[in-house]
Backbone of each chain as nested JSON, in Angstrom:
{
  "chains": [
    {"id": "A", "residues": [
      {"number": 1, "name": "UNK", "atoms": {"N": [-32.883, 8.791, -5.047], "CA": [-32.564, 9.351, -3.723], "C": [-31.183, 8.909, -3.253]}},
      {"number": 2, "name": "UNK", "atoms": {"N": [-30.555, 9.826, -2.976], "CA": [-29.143, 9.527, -2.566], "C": [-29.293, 8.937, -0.82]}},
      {"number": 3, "name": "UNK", "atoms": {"N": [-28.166, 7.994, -0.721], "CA": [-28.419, 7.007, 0.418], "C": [-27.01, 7.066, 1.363]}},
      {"number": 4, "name": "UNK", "atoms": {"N": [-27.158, 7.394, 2.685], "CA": [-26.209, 7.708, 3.782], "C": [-25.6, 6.411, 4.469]}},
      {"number": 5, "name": "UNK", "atoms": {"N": [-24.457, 5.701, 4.271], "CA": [-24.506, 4.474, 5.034], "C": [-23.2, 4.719, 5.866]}},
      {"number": 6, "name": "UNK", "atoms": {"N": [-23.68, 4.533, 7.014], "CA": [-22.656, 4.184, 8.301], "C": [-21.478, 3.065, 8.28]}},
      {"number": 7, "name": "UNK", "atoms": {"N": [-20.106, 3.9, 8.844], "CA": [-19.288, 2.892, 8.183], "C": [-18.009, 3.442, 8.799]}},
      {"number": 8, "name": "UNK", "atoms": {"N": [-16.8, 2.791, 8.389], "CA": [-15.481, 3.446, 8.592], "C": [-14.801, 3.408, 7.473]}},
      {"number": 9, "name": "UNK", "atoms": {"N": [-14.095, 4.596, 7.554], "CA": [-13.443, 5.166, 6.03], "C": [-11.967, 4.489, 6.421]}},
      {"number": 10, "name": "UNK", "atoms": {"N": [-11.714, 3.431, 5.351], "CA": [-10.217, 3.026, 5.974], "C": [-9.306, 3.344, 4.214]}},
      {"number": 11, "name": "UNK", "atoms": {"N": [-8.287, 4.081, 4.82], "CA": [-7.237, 4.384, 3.513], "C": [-5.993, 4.03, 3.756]}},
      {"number": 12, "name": "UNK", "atoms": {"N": [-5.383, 3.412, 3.211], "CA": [-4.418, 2.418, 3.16], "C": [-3.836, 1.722, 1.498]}},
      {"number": 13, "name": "UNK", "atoms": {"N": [-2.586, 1.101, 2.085], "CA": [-1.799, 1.354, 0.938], "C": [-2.14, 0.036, 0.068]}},
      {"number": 14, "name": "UNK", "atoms": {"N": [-2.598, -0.327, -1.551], "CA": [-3.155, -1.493, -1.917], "C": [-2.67, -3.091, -1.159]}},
      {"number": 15, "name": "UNK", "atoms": {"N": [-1.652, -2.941, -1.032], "CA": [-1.392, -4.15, -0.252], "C": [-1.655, -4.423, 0.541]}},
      {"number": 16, "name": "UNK", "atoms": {"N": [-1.78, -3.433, 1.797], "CA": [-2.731, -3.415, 2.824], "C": [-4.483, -3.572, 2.086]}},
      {"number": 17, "name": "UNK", "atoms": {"N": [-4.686, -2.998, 1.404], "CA": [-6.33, -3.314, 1.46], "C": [-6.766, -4.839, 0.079]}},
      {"number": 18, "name": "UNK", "atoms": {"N": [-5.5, -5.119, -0.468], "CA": [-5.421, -6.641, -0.895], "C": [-5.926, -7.57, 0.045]}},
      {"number": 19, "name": "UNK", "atoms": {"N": [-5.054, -7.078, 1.138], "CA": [-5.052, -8.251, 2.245], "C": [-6.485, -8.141, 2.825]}},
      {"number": 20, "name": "UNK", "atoms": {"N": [-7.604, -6.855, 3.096], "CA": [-8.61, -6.904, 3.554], "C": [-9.254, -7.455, 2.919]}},
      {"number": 21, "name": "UNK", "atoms": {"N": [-9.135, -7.513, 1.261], "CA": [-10.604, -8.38, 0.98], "C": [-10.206, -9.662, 1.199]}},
      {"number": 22, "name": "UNK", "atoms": {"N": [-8.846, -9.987, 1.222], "CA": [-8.586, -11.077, 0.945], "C": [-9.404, -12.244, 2.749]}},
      {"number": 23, "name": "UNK", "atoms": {"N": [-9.221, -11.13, 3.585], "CA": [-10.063, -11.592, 4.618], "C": [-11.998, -11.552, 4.596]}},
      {"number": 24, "name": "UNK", "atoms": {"N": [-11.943, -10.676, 3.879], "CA": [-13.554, -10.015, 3.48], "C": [-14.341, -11.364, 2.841]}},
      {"number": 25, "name": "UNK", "atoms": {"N": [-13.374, -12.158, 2.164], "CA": [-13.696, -13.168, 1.126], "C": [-14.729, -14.339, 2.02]}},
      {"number": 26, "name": "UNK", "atoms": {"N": [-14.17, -14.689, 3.185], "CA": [-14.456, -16.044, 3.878], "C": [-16.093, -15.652, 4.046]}},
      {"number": 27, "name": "UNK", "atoms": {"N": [-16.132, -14.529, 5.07], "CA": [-17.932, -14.42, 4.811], "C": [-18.639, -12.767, 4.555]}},
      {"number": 28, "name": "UNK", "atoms": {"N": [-17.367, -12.233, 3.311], "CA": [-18.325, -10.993, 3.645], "C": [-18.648, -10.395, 4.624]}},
      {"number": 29, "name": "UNK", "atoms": {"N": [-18.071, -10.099, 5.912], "CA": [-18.425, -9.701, 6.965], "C": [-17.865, -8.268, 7.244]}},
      {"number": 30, "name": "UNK", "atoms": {"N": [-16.872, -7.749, 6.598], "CA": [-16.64, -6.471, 7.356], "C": [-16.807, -5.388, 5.754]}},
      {"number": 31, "name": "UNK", "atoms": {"N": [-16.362, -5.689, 4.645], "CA": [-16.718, -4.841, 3.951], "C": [-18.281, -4.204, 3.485]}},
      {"number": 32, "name": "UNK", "atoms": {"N": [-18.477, -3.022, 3.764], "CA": [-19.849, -1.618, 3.549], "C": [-19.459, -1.803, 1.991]}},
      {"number": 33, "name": "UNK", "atoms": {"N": [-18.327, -1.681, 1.732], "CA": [-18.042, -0.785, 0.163], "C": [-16.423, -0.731, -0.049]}},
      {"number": 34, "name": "UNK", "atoms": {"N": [-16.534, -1.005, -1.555], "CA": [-15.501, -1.409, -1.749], "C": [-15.08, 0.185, -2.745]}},
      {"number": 35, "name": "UNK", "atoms": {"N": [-14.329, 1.159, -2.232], "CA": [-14.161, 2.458, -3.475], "C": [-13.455, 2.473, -4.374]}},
      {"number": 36, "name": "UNK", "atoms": {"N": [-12.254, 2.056, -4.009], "CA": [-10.686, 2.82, -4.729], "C": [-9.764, 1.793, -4.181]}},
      {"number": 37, "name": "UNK", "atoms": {"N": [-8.512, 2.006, -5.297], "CA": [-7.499, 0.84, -5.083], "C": [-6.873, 1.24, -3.397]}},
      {"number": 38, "name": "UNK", "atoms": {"N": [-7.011, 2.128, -2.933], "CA": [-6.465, 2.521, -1.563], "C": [-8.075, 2.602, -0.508]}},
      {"number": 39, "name": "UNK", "atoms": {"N": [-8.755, 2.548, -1.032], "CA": [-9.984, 3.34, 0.006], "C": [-11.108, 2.602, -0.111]}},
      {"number": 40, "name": "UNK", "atoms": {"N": [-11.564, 2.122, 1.121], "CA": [-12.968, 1.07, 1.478], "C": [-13.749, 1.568, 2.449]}},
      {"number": 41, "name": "UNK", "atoms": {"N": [-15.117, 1.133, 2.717], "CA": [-15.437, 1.176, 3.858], "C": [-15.848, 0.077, 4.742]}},
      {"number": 42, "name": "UNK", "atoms": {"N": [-15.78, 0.153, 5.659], "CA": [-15.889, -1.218, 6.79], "C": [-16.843, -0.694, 7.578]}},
      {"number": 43, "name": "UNK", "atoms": {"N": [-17.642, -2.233, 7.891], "CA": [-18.568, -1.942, 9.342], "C": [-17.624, -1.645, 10.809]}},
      {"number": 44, "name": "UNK", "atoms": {"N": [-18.35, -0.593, 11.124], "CA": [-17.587, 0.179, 12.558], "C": [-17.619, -1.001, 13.052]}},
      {"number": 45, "name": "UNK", "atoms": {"N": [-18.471, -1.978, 13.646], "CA": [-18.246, -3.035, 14.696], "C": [-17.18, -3.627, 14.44]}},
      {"number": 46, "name": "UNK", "atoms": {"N": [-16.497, -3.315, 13.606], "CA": [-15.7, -5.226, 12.727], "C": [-14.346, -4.33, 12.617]}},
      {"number": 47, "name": "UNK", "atoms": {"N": [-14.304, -2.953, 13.048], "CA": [-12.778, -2.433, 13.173], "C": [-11.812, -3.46, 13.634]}},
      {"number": 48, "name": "UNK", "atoms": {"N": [-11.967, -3.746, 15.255], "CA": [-11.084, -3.943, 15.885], "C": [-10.691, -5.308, 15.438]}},
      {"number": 49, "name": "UNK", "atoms": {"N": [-11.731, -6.551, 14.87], "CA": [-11.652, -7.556, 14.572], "C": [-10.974, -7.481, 13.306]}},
      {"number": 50, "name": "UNK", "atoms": {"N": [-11.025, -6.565, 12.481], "CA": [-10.168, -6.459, 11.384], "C": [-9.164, -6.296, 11.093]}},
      {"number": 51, "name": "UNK", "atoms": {"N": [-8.499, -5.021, 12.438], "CA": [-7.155, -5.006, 12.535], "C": [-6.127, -6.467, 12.805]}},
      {"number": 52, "name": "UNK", "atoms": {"N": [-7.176, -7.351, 13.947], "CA": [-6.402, -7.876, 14.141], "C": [-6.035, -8.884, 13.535]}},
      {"number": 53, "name": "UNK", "atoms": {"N": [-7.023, -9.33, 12.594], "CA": [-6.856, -10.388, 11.523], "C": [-5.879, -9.724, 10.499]}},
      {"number": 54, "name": "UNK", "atoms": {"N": [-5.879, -8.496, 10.219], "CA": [-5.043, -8.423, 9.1], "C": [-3.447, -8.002, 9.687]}},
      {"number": 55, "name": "UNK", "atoms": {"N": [-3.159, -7.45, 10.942], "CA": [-2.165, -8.202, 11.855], "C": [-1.151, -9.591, 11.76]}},
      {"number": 56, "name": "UNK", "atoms": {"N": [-2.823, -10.515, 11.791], "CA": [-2.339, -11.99, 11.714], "C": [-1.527, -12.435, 10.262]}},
      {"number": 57, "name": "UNK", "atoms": {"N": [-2.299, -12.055, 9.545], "CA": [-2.432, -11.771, 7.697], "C": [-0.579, -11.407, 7.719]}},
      {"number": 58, "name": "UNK", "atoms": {"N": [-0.41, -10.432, 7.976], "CA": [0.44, -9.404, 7.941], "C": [2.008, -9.944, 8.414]}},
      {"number": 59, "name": "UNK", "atoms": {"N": [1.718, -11.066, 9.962], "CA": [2.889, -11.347, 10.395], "C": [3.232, -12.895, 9.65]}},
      {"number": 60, "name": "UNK", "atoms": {"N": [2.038, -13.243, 9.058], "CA": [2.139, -14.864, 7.858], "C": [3.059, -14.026, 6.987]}},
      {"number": 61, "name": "UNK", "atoms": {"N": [2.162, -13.352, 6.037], "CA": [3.127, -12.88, 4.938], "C": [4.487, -12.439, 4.768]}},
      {"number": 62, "name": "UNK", "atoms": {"N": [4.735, -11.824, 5.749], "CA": [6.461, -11.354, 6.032], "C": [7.219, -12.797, 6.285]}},
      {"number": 63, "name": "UNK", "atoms": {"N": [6.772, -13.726, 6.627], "CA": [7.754, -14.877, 6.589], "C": [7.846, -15.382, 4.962]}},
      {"number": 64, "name": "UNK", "atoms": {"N": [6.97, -15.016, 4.038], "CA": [7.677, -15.496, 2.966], "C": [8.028, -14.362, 2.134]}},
      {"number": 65, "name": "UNK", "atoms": {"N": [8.998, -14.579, 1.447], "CA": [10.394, -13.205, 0.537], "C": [8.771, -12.746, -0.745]}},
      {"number": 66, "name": "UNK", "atoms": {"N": [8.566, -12.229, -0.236], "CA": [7.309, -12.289, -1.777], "C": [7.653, -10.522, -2.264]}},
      {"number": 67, "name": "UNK", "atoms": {"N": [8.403, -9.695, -2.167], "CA": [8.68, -8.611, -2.419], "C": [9.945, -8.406, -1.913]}},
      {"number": 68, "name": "UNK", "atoms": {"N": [11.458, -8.815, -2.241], "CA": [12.091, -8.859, -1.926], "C": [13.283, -7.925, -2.994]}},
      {"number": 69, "name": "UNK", "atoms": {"N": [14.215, -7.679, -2.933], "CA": [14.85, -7.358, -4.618], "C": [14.925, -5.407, -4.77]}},
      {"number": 70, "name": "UNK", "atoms": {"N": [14.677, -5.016, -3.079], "CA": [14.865, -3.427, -3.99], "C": [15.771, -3.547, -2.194]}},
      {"number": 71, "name": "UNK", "atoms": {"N": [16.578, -2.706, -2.687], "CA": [18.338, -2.401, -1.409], "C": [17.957, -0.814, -1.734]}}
    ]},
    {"id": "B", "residues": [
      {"number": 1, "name": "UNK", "atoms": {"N": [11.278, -8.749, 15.759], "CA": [11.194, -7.555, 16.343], "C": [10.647, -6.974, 15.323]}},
      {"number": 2, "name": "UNK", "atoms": {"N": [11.252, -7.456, 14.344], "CA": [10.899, -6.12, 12.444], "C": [9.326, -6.744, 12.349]}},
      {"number": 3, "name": "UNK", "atoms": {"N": [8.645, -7.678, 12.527], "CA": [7.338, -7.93, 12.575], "C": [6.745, -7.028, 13.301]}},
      {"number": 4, "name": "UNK", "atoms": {"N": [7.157, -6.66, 14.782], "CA": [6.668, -5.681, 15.84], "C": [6.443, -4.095, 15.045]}},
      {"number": 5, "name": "UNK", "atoms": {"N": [7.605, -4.082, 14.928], "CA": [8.047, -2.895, 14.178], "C": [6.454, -2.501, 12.95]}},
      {"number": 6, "name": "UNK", "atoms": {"N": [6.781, -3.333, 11.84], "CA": [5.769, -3.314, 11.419], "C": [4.464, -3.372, 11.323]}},
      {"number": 7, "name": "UNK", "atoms": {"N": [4.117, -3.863, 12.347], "CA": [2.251, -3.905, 13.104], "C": [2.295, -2.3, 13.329]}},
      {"number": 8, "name": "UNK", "atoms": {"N": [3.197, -2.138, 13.978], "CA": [2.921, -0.154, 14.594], "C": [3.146, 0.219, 13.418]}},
      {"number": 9, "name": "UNK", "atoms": {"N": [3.805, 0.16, 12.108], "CA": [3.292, 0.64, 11.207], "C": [1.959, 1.486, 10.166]}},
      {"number": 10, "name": "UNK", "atoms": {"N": [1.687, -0.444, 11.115], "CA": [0.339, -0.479, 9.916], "C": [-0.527, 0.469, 10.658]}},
      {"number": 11, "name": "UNK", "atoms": {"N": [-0.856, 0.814, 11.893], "CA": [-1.476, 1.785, 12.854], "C": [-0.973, 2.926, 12.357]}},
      {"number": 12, "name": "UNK", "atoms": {"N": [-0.039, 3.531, 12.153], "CA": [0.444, 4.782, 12.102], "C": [0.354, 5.096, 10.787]}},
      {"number": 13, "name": "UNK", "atoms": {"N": [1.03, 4.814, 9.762], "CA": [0.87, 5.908, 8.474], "C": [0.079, 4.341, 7.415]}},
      {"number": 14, "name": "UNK", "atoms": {"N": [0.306, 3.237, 7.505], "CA": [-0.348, 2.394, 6.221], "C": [-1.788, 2.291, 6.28]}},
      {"number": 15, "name": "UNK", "atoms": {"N": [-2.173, 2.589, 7.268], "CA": [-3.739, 2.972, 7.089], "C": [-4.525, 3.625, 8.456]}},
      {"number": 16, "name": "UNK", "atoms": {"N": [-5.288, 4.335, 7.519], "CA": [-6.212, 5.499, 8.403], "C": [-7.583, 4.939, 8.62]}},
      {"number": 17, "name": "UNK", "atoms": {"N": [-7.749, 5.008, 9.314], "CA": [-9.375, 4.401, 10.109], "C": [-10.384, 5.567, 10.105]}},
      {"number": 18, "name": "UNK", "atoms": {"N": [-11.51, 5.947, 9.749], "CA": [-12.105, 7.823, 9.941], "C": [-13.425, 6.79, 9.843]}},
      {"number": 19, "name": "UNK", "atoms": {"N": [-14.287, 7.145, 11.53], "CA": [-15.399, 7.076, 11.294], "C": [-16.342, 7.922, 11.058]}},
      {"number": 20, "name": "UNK", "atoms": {"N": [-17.84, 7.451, 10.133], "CA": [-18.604, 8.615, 9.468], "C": [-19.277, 8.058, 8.635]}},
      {"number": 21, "name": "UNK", "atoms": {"N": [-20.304, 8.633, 8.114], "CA": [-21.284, 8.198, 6.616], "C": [-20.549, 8.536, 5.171]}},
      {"number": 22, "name": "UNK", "atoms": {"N": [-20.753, 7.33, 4.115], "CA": [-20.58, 7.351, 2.656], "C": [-22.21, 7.751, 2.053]}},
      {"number": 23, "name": "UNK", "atoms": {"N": [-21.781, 8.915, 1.413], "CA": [-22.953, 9.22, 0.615], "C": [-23.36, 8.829, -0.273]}},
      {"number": 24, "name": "UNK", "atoms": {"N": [-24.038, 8.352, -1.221], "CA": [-23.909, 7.929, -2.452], "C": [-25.249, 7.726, -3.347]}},
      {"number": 25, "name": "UNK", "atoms": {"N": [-25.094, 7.296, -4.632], "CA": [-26.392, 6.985, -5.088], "C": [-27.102, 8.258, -5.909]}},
      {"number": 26, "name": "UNK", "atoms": {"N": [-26.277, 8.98, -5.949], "CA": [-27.122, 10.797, -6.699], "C": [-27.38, 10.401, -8.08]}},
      {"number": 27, "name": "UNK", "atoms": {"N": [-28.192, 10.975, -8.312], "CA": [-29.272, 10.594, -9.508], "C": [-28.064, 11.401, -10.588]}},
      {"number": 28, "name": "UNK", "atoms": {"N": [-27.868, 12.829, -10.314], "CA": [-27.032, 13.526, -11.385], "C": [-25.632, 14.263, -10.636]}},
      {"number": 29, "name": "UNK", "atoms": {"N": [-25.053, 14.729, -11.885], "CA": [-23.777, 15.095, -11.018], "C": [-23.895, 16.176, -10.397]}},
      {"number": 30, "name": "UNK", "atoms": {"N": [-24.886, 16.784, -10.715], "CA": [-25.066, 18.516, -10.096], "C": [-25.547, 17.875, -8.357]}},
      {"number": 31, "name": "UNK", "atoms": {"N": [-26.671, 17.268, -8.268], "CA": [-27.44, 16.049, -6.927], "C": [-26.194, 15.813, -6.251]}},
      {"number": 32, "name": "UNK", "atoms": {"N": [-25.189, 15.745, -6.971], "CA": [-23.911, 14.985, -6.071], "C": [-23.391, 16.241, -5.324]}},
      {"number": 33, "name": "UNK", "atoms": {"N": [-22.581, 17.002, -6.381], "CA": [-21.56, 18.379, -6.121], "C": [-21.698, 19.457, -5.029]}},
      {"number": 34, "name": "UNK", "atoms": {"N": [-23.469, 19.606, -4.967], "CA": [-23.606, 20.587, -4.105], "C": [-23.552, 19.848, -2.782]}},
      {"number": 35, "name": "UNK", "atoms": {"N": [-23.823, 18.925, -2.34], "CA": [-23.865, 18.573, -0.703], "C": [-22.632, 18.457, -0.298]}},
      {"number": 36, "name": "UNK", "atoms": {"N": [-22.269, 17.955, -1.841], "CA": [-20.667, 17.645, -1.403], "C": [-19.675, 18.912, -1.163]}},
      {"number": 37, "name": "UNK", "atoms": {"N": [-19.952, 19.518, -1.768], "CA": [-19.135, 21.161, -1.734], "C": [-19.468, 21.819, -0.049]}},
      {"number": 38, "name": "UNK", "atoms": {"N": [-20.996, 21.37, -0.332], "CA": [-21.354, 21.926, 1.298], "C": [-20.886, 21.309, 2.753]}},
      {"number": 39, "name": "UNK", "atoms": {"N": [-20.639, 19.682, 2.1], "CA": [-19.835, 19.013, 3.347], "C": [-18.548, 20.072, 3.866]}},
      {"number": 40, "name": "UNK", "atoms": {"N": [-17.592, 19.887, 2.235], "CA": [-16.159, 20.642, 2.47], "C": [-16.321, 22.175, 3.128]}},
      {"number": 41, "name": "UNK", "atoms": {"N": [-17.463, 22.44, 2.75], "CA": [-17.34, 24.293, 3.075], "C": [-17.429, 24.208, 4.841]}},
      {"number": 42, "name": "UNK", "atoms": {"N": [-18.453, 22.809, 5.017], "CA": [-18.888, 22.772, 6.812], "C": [-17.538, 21.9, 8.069]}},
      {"number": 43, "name": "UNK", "atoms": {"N": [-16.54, 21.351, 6.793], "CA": [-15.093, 20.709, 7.291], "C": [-16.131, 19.685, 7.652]}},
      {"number": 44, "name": "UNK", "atoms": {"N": [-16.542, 18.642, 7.321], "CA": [-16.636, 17.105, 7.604], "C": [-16.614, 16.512, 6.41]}},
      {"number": 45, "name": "UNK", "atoms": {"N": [-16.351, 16.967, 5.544], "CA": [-15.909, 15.93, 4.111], "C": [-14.237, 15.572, 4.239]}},
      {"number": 46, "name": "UNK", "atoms": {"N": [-14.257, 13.952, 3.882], "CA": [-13.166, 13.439, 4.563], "C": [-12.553, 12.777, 3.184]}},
      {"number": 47, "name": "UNK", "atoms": {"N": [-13.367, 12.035, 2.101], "CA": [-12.739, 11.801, 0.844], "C": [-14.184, 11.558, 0.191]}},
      {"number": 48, "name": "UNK", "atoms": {"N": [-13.821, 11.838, -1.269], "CA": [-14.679, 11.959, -2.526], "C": [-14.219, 11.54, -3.835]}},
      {"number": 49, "name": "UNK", "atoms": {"N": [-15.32, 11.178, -4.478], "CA": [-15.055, 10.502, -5.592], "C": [-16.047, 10.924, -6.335]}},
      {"number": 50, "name": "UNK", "atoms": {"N": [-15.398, 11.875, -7.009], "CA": [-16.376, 12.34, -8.497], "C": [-17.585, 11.772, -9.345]}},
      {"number": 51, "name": "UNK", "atoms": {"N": [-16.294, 10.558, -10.059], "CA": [-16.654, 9.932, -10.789], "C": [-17.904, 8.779, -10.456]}},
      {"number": 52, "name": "UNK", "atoms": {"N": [-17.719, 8.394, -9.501], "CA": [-18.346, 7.539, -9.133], "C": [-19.88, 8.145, -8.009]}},
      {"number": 53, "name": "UNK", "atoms": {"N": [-19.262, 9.667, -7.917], "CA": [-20.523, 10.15, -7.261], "C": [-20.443, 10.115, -6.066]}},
      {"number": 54, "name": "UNK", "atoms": {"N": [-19.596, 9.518, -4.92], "CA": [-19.453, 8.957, -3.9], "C": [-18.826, 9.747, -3.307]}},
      {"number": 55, "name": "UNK", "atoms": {"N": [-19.221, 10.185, -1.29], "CA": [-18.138, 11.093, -0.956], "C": [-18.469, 10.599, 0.706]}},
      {"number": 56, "name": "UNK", "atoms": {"N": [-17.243, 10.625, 1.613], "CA": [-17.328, 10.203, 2.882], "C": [-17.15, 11.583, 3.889]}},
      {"number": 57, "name": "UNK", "atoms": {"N": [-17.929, 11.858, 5.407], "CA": [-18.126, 12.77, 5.73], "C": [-17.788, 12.301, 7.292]}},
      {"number": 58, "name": "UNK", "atoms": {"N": [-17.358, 13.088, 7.87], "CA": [-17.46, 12.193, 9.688], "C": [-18.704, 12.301, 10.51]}},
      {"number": 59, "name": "UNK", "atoms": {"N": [-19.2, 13.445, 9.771], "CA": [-21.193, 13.784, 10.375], "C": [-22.029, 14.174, 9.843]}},
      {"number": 60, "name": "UNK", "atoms": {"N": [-23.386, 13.698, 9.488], "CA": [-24.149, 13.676, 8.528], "C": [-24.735, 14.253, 8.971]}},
      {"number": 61, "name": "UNK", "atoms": {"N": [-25.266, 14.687, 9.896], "CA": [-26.538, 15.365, 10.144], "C": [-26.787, 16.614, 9.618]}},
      {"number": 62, "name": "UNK", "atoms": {"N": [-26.109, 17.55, 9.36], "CA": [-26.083, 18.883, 8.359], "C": [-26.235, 18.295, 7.175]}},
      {"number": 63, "name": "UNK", "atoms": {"N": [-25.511, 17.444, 6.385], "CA": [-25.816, 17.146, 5.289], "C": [-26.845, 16.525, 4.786]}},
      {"number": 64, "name": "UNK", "atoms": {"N": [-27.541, 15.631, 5.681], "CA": [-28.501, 15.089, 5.705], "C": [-29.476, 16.485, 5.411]}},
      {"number": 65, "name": "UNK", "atoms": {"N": [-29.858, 17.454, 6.252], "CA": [-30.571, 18.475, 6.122], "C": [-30.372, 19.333, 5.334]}},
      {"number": 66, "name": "UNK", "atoms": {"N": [-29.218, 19.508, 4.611], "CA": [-28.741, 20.104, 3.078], "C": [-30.005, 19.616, 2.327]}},
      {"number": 67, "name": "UNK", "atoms": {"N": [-29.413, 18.104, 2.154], "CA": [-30.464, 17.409, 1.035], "C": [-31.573, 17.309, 1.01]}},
      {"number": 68, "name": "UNK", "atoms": {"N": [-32.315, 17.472, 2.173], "CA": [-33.908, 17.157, 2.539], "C": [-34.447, 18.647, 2.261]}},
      {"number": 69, "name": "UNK", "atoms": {"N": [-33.443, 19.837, 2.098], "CA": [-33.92, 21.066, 1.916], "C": [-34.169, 20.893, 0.691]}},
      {"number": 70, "name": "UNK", "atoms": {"N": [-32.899, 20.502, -0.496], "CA": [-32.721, 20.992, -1.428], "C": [-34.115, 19.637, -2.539]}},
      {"number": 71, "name": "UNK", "atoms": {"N": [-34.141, 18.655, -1.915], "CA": [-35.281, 17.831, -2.76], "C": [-36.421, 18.531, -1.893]}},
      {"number": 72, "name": "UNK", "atoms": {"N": [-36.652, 19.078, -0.817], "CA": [-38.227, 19.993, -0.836], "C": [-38.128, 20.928, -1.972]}},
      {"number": 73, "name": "UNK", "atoms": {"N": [-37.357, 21.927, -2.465], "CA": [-37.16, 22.561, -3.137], "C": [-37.309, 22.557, -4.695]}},
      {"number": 74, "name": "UNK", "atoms": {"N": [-36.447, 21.686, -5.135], "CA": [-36.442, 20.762, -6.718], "C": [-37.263, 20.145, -7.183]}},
      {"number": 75, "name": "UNK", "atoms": {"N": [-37.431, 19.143, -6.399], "CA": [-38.36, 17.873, -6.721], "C": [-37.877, 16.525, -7.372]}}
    ]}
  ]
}
């Protein structure tokens, strides 16, 4: 029997969704499903908490040169 | 500022948020294709995955009743 699960479709670019599991890791809490190197799904409740952690994620990482080298 | 800059980024084109049900779990690929064809024909199929059988929709409730027709039907 095929099975319907409630969720949010988030598509985004691998580095962006690197960084989600990389938050997903501590307790498993926002990833439904993991699809495609661009495409997951997340629990609707855990949107807003997700953005903003990966925000946080987001303004760490830009302080160090970790992709630097294309002009 | 280029940090700022980049947060509105990530909102705007580095990632899309679409709420809705993932279907999944079809026994065969034919079980998969038709609900899924019927999502796209009804415009709430939002992304799909063949291979894996898997397809995301923004409202289930038609599809839901696709499938409950088509296993009264089959078996």
């Amino acid at each position: 029997m095929p099975k319907a699960v409630k969720g949010v479709l988030v598509e985004c670019d691998p580095s962006i969704k690197a960084i989600i599991l990389k938050i997903d890791q501590d307790k498993h809490d926002y990833i439904v499903e993991d699809l495609d190197d661009q495409t997951l799904v997340i629990k609707e409740s855990q949107l807003n908490r997700l953005k903003a952690r990966l925000e946080e994620e987001l303004a760490n990482t830009q302080q160090m040169p970790e992709d630097s080298g294309s002009d | 500022v280029v940090d700022q800059i980049r947060l509105w980024q990530l909102e705007g084109d580095r990632m899309k948020a679409t709420p809705g049900f993932l279907f999944k779990e079809f026994n065969t690929q034919a079980d998969y294709e038709a609900p899924c064809r019927y999502a796209e024909e009804i415009g709430v199929l939002v992304w799909k995955q063949d291979t894996q059988r898997k397809f995301f929709v923004t409202r289930h409730e038609q599809v839901a009743a696709f499938l409950r027709s088509r296993s009264g039907k089959g078996g």
